[in-house]
C-alpha positions in Angstrom: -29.6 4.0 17.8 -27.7 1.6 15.1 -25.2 -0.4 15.9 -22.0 1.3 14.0 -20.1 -1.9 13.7 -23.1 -3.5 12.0 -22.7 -0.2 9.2 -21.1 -0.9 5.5 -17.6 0.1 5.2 -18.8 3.0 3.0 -20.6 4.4 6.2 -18.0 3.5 8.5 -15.7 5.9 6.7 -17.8 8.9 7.9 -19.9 7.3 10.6 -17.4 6.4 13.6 -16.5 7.1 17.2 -14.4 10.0 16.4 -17.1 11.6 13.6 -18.2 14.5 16.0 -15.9 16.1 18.7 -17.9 15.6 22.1 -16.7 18.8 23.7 -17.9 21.0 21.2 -20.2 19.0 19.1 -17.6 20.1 15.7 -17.9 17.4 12.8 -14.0 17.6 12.2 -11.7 16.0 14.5 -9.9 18.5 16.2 -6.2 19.1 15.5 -4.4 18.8 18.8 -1.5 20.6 18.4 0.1 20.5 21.4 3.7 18.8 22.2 3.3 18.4 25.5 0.1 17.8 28.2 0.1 19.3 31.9 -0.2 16.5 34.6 -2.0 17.1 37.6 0.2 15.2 39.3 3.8 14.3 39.7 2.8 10.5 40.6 -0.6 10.2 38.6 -0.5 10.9 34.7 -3.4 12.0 32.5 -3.5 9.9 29.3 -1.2 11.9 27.4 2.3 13.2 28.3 4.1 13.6 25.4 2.8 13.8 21.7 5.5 11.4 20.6 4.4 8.6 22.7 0.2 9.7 22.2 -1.7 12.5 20.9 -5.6 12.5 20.7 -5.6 13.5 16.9 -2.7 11.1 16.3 -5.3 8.5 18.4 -8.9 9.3 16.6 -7.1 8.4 13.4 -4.8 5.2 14.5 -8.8 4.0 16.2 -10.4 4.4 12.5 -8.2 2.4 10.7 -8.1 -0.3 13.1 -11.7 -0.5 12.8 -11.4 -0.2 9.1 -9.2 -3.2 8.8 -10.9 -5.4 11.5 -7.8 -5.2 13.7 -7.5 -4.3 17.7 -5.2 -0.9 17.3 -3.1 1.0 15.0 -0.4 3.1 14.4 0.5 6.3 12.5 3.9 6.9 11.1 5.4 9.6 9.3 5.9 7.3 5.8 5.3 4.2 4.5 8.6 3.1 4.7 8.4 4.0 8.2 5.5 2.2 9.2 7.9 -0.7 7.1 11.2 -0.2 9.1 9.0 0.3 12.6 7.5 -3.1 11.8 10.5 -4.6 11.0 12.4 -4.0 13.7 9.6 -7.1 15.8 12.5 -8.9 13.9 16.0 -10.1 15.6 19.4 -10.1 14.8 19.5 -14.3 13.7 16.1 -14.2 12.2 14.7 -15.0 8.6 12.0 -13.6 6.3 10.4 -14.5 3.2 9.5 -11.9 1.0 7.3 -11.4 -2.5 10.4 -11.3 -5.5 8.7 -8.0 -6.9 8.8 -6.2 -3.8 8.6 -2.1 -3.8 12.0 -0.6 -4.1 12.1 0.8 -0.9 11.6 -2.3 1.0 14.1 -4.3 -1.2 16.5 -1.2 -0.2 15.5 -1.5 3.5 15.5 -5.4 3.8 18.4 -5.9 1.5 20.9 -2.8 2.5 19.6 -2.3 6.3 18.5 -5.3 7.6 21.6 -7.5 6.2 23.7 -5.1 8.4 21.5 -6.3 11.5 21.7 -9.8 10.8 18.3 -10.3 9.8 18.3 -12.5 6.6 16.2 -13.4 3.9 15.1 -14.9 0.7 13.2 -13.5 -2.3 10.6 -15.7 -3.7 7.6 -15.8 -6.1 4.9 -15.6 -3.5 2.3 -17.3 -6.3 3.8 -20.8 -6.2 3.2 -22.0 -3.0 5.6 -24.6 -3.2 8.8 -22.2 -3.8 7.6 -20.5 -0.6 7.4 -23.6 1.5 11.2 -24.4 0.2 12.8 -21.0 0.8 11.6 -21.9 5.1 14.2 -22.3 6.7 14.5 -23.5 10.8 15.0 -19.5 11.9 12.1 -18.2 9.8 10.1 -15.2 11.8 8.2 -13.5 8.8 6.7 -13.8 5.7 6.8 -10.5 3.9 3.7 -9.9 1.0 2.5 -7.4 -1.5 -0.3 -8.2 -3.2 -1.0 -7.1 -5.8 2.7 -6.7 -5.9 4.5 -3.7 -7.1 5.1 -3.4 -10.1 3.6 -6.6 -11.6 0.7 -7.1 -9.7 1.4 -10.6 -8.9 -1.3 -11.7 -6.6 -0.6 -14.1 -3.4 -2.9 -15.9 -1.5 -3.4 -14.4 2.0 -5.0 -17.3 3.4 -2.5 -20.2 2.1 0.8 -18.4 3.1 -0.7 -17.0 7.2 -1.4 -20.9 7.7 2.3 -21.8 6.5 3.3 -19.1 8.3 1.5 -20.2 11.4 3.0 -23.8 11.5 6.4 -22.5 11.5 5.7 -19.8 14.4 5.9 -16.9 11.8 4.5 -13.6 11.5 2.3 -12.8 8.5 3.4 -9.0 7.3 1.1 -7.8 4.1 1.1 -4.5 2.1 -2.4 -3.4 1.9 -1.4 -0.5 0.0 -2.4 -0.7 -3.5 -6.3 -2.2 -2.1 -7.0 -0.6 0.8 -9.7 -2.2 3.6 -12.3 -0.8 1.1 -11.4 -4.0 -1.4 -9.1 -6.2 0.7 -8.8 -7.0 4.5 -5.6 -9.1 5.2 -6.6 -9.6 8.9 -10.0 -11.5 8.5 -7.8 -14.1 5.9 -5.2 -14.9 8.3 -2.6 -12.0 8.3 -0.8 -10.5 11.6 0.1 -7.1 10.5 -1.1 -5.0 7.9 1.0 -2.0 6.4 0.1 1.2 4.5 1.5 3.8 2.3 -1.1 6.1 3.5 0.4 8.4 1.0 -1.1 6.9 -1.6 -5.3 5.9 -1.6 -6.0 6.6 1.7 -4.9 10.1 1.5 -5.5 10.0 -1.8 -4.7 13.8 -2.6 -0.6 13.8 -3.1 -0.3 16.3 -0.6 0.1 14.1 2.8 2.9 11.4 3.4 2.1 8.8 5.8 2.2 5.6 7.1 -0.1 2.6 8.7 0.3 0.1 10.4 -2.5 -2.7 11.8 -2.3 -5.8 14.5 -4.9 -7.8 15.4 -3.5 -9.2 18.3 -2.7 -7.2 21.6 0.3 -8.8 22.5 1.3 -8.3 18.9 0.1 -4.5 19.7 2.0 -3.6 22.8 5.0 -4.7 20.8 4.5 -2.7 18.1 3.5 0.2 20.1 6.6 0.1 22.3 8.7 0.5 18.7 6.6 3.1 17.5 7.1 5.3 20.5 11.1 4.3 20.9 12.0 4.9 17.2 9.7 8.1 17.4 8.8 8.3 13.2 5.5 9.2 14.4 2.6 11.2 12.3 2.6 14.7 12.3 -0.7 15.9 14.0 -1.7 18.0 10.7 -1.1 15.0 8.5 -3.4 12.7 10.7 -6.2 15.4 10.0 -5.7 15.6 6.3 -5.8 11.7 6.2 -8.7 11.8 8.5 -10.0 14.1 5.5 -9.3 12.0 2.8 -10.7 8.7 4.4 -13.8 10.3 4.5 -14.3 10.1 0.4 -12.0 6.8 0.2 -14.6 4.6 -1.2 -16.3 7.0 -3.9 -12.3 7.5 -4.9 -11.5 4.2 -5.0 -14.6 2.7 -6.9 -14.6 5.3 -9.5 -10.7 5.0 -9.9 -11.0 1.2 -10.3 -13.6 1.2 -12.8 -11.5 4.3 -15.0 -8.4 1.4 -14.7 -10.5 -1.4 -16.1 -11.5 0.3 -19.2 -8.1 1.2 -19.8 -6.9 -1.7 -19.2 -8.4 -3.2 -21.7 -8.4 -1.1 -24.2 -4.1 -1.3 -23.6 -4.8 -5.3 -23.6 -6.0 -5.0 -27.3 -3.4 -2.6 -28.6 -0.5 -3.7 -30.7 2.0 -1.1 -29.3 1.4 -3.0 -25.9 3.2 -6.4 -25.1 1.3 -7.3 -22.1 -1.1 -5.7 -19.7 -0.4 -7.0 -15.9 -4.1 -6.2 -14.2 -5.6 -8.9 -11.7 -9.2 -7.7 -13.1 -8.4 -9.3 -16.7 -9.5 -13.2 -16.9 -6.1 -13.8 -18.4 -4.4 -12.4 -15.6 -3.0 -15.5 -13.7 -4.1 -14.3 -10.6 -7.9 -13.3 -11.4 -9.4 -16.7 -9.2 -6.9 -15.9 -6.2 -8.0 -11.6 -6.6 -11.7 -12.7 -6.6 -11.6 -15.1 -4.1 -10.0 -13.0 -1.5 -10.5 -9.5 -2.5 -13.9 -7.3 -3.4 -12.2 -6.2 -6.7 -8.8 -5.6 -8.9 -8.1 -2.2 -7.4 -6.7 0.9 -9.4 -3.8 -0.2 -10.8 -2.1 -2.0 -13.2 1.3 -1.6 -15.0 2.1 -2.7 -19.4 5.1 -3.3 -20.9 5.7 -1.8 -24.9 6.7 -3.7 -27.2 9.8 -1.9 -28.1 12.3 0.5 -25.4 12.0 3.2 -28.8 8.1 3.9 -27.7 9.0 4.7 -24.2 9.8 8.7 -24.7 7.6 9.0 -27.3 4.4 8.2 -25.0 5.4 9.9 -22.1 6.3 13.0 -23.9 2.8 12.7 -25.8 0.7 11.6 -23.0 -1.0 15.1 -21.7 -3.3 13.8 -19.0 -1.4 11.6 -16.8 1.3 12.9 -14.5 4.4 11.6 -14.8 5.2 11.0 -11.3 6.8 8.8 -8.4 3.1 7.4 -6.4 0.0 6.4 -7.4 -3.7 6.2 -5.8 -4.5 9.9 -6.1 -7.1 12.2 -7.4 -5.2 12.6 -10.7 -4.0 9.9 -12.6 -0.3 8.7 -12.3 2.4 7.0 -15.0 5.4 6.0 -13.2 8.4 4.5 -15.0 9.6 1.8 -12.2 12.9 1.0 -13.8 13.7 4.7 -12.5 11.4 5.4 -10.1 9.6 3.1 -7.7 11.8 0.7 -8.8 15.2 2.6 -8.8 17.0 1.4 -6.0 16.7 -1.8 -7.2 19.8 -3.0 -9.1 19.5 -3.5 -13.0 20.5 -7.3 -13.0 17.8 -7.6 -10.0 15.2 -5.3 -11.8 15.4 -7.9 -14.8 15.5 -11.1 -12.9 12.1 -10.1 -11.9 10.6 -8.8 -14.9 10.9 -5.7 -14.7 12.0 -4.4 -17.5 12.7 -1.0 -19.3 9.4 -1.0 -21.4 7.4 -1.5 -18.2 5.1 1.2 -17.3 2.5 1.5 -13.7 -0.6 3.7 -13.9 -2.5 4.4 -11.2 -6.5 5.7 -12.2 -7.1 8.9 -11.1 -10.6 10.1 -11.1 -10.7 11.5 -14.5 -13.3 10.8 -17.3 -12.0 7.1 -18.4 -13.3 7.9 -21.6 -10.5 11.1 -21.8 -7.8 8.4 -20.7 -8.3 6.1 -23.5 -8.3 8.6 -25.8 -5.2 10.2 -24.6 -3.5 7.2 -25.0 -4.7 6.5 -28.0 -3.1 9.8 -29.5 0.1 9.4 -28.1 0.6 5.4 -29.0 -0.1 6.6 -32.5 2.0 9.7 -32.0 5.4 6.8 -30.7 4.5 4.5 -33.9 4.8 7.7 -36.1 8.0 8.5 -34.2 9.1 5.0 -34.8 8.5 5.2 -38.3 10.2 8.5 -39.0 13.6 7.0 -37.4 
């Protein structure tokens, strides 16, 4: 018999300790869906108690992506944000964090709006330069804080260089995983202490399950986080642990395809003269592309463009026919979202624009539609918006 951890991640997505129920040989993990677990005795305790604290299904699926991100255990959570705020709360009233500048709005609501209030502090900074990063330390620093790529402008940080500054101060090394996945990118193995998910997005990868993830790769690190999980309680519905369980299981096809699809119409947008600038770690121009490669199996499924005028902005969504126009990304259809009031939109204006994201900026997340069809599409509705333009 093979040794599973010796298997590609391709076949660990399908091939694992959980991939066939041992009590009745059924190739689906069972949904436990019990609240509650009868104890045989009033001194003794089975393994489970209360589904809050464990739950077997909740268990098979925080196992798999521990194992998927080379880390010693994980936890489900009811959001990403959740998995976010659980995380955040290893930090104490005194401490510091450093966080990426272009940071998803939720998180810049939670650190700047809910954290403040606790007396955790913290300072924004362009993750790329190294150098600003080192500066912004300060004697009380407990976290660094990364997304990369970052969200919206796929800024891309290097794991490596930030966990060792990091680990000279006595820091913890947080890093959104959300927009790679394990399948392209595994924070851990480069130095990283916790990995977070929007399981929501490519994990699931069907917009019909919101979750959370969370990954340690040290125990002491994992009894910590486990003891928040089960105080704060924003735990993972058992149903949703099945349908992510589900969705895992084609993760890699998903995400391959939808990467390629993003490419193409990246650089197709690249070349057009409706489009100022194209931000996608997979083009060489991309500031980025070394750091992506050396750290990352590939650029992922998203990227985000600015027009070149505000006056195109209605025009293409309102022409645009294959796309949904929608808050998420890293599904089976393909997703525009307008940060400056989506994602984005809990960010103030004035600190939208300090960071560069402006009102002509635009994500898109690759679905796994013909790539061929996308270009197209948006070929007829950038020449619909210059018509439009025109006519005004």
């Amino acid at each position: 018999m093979s040794d599973q951890s010796c298997h590609t991640f391709q076949t660990k997505l399908l091939h694992h300790k959980h991939k066939t129920d041992p009590a009745t040989g059924a190739v689906s993990v069972p949904m436990h869906l019990s609240s509650t677990f009868h104890q045989d005795d009033i001194d003794q305790f089975g393994k489970y108690d209360y589904a809050r604290s464990a739950n077997p299904t909740r268990e098979a699926l925080e196992q798999q992506i521990a194992d998927l991100e080379g880390g010693c255990r994980g936890f489900a959570f009811a959001s990403g944000m959740a998995a976010i705020s659980t995380s955040f709360l290893l930090l104490s009233q005194g401490d510091h964090m450093i966080i990426s500048e272009d940071v998803y709005g939720g998180t810049f609501r939670m650190v700047t709006q809910v954290l403040s209030r606790l007396g955790i502090t913290h300072t924004f900074v362009d993750m790329t330069d190294l150098s600003a990063v080192e500066k912004a330390i300060q004697p009380n620093t407990k976290a660094f804080y990364i997304e990369t790529p970052s969200n919206p402008l796929l800024k891309v940080t290097d794991i490596q260089a930030v966990s060792e500054l990091a680990k000279e101060v006595g820091a913890l090394t947080f890093v959104d995983n959300t927009f790679l996945t394990p399948a392209l990118q595994q924070p851990l193995s480069i130095g990283a202490d916790i990995v977070l998910h929007s399981a929501t997005k490519f994990l699931a990868g069907h917009s019909d399950v919101v979750a959370g993830l969370a990954v340690v790769k040290d125990e002491e690190l994992a009894e910590r986080l486990y003891f928040l999980q089960n105080s704060f309680g924003a735990v993972l519905g058992v149903q949703d642990c099945w349908l992510l369980m589900r969705g895992l299981k084609t993760l890699y096809v998903r995400l391959r395809h939808s990467a390629e699809a993003a490419g193409k119409l990246a650089d197709y947008l690249n070349g057009h003269p409706l489009v100022k600038k194209v931000h996608y770690p997979g083009l060489k121009e991309h500031p980025g592309y070394f750091v992506q490669r050396s750290q990352a199996e590939g650029p992922g499924a998203v990227f985000s463009f600015e027009l070149e005028s505000e006056q195109l902005v209605r025009p293409l969504t309102s022409n645009l026919q294959i796309p949904v126009l929608a808050v998420s990304l890293g599904a089976v259809e393909s997703i525009l979202s307008y940060p400056a009031k989506m994602s984005h939109a809990a960010m103030p204006e004035e600190e939208r624009r300090k960071r560069g994201i402006s009102n002509t900026l635009f994500r898109f997340s690759a679905g796994l539609e013909d790539p061929e069809d996308l270009i197209a599409d948006f070929e007829f509705a950038l020449a619909q918006s210059t018509i439009h333009t025109l006519a005004r």
